[in-house]
C-alpha positions in Angstrom: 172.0 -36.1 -268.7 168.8 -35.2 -270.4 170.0 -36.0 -273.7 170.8 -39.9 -272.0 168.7 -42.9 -272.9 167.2 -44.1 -269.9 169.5 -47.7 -270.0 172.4 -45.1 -270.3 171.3 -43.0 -266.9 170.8 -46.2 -265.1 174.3 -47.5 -266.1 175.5 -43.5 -265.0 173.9 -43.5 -261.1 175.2 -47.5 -261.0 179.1 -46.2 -261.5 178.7 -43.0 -259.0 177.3 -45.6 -256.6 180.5 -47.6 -257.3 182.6 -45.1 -257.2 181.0 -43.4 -253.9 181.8 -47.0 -252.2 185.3 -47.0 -253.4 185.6 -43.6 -252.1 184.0 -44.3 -248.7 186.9 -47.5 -248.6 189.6 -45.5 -249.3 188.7 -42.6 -246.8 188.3 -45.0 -244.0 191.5 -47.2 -244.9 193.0 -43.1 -244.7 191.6 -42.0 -241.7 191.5 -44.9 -239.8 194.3 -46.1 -237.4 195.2 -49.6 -238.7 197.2 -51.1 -235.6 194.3 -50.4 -233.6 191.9 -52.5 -235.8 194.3 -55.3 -235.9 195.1 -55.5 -232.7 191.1 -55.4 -231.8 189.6 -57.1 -234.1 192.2 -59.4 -235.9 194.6 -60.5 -233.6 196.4 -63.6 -235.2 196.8 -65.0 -231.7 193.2 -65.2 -231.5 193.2 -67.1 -234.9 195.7 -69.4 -234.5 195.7 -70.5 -231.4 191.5 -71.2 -231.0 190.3 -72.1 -234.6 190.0 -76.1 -233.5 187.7 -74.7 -230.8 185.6 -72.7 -232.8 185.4 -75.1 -235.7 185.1 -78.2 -234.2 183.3 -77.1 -230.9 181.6 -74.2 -231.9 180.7 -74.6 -235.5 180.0 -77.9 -235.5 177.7 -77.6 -232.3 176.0 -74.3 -234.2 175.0 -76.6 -237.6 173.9 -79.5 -234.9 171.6 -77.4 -232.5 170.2 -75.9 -235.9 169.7 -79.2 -237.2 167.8 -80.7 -234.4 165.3 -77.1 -234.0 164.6 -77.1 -237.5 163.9 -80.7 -237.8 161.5 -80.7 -234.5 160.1 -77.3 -236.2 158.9 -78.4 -239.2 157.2 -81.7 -237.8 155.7 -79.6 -235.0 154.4 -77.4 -238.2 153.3 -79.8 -240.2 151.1 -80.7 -236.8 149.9 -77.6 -237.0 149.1 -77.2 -240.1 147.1 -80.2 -239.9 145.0 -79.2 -237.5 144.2 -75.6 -238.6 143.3 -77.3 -241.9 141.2 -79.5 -240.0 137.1 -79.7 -240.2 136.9 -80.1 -236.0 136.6 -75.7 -235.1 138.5 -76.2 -231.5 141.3 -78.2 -233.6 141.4 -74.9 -235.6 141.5 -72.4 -232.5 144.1 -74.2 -230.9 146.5 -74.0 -233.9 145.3 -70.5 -234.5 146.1 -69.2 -230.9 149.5 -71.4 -230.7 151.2 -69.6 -234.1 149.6 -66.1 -232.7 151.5 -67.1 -229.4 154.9 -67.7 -230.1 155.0 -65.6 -233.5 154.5 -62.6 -231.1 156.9 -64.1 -228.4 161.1 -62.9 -228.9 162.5 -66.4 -229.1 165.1 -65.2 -226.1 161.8 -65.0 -223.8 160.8 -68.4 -225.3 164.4 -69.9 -224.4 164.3 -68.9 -221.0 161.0 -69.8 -220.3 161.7 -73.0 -221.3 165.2 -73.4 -219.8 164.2 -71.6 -216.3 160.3 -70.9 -216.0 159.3 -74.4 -216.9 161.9 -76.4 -214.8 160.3 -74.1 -211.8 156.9 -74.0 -211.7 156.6 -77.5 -213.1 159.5 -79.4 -211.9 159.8 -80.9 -214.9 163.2 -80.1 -217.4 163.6 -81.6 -221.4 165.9 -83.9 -222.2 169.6 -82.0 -222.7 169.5 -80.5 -220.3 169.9 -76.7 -220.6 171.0 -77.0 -224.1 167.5 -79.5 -224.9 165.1 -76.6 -223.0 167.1 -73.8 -225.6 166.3 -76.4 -228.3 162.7 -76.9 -227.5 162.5 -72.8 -227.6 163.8 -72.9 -230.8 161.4 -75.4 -231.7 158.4 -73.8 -230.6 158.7 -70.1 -231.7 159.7 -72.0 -235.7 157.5 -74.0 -235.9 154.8 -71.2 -235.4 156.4 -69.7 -238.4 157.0 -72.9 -240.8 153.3 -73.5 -240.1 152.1 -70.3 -241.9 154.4 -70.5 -244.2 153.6 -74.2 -245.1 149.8 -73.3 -245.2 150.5 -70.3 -247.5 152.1 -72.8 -249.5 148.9 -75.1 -249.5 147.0 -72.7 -250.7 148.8 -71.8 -253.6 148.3 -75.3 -254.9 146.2 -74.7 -257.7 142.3 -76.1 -256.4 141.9 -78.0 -259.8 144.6 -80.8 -258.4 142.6 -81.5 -254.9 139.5 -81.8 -257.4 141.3 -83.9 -260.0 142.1 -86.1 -257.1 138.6 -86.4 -255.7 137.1 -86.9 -258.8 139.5 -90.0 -259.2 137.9 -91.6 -255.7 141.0 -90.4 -253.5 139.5 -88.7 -250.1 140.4 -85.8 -248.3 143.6 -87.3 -246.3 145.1 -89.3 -249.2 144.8 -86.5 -251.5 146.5 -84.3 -249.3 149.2 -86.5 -248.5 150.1 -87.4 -252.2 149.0 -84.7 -254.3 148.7 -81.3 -252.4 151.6 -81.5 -250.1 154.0 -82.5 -252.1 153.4 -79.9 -254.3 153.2 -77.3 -251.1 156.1 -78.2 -250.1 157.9 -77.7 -253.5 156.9 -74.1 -253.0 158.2 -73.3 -249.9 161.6 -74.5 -250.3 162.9 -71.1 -250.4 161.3 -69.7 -247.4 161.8 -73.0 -245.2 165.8 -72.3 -246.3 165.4 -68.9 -245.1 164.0 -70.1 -242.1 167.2 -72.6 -241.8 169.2 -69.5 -241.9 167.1 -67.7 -239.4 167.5 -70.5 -237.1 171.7 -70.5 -237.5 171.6 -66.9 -236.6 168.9 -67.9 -233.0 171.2 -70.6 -231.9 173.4 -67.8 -230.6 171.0 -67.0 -228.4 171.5 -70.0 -226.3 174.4 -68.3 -224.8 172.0 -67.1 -221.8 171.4 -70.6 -220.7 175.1 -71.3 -219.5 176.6 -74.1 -221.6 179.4 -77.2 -220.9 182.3 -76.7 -222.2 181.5 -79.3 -225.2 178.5 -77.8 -226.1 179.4 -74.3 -226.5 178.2 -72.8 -229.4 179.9 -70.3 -231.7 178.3 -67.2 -230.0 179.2 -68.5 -226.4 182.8 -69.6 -227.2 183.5 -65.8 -228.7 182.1 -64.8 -225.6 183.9 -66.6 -223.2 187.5 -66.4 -224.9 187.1 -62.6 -225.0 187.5 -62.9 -220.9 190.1 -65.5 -221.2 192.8 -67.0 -223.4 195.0 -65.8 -225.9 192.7 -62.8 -227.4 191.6 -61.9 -224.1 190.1 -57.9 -223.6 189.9 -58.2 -227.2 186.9 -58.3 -229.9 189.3 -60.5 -232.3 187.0 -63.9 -230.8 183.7 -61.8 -232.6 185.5 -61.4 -235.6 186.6 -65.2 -235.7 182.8 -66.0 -234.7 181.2 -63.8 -237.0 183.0 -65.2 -240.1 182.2 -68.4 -238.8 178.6 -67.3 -239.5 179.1 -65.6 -242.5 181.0 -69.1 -244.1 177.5 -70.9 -243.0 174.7 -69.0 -244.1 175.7 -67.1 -247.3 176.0 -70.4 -248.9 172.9 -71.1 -247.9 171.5 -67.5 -249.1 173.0 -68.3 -252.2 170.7 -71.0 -252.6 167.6 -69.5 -251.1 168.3 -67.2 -254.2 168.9 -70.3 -256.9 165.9 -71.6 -255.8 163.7 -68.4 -255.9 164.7 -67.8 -259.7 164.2 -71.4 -260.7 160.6 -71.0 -259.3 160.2 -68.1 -261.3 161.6 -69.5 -264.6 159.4 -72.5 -264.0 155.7 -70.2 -263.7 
């Protein structure tokens, strides 16, 4: 190969790559034992007879709950953001010592914090139920991470526009709400979609709060029809659930990856 351009090596390790995948496909479609793998995993009893569950039950309650933690996210972020942007210091700490908090925090010891420690030592439960204390969770540990991110995003505002602003008799709040933010928040479209995606992926955790049977999401419902009904003892509910997934968020990659390169076109 030393003779090779370097385009013309590149192209070479890219096809034995290819051709190394094909050949790990083939060996495992050889070796493997099919009916096993079929009746595990794809059972078309599992399919057939539960797809109105899981999409109208469990997908549509997935894209909801996401919804709803994403939207109370990013206003509890921009909050935040406000106030570690702010010229009071305890405003700052406070903001400061809240995105430390739950950006160290799993979100799972969030949820159940919120669904069973609160309730307990306070008497006091959110709205929903346990499915609104999951949500809250979900709320809290994002917005600790949409408020750095939105912030990073603030920062990369070139400082020449906040000065163009001021120099034009606008103060401090006006100029951020009309000329900085919107501009921050053109930046961080991508991550905030990543975020959307992370968040998709987290509702399954509300499965350890114990769900009616109406507000089952996709996680939970795979969960509970591999104890019961007609894929019973059987992963072939995970499978169903996992594509499920797969149908919502690579879209959404897809565009988290659109956006990205039109960014970097644009600069």
């Amino acid at each position: 190969m030393g003779s090779l351009t370097r385009t013309q090596r590149q192209r070479a390790v890219q096809f034995s790559l290819y051709g190394l995948f094909v050949l790990l496909i083939v060996l495992f479609w050889v070796v493997s034992d099919k009916e096993a793998i079929r009746a595990n995993f794809f059972l078309a009893e599992g399919f057939t007879e539960t797809w109105q569950d899981f999409v109208f039950i469990g997908a549509k309650n997935t894209i909801l709950y996401t919804v709803i933690a994403f939207v109370g996210g990013f206003v509890l972020a921009m909050v935040l953001v406000l106030m570690k942007l702010a010229p009071v210091a305890p405003f700052r700490w406070l903001a400061t010592a809240y995105i430390e908090l739950f950006r160290g925090l799993p979100a799972l010891v969030v949820i159940l914090f919120m669904a069973f420690g609160v309730p307990i030592a306070f008497g006091w439960r959110p709205p929903g139920g346990p499915v609104g204390a999951g949500l809250v969770g979900l709320m809290l540990v994002s917005a600790a991470y949409m408020a750095e991110t939105i912030r990073a995003g603030i920062e990369a505002v070139p400082k020449g526009q906040t000065e163009a602003a001021r120099s034009l008799g606008m103060n401090g709040g006006w100029t951020m709400a009309t000329v900085v933010m919107p501009q921050a928040l053109r930046i961080v479209i991508p991550p905030l979609t990543n975020e959307l995606v992370i968040l998709i992926k987290d509702t399954s955790l509300l499965f350890v709060i114990g769900m009616a049977a109406n507000e089952k999401e996709l996680t939970t419902m795979a969960r509970d029809f591999m104890s019961s009904g007609p894929s019973a003892g059987t992963a072939t509910s995970l499978t169903f659930a996992a594509l499920l997934y797969l149908a919502i968020t690579l879209p959404l990659t897809r565009v988290v990856a659109w956006l990205e390169r039109r960014q970097n076109r644009s600069r």
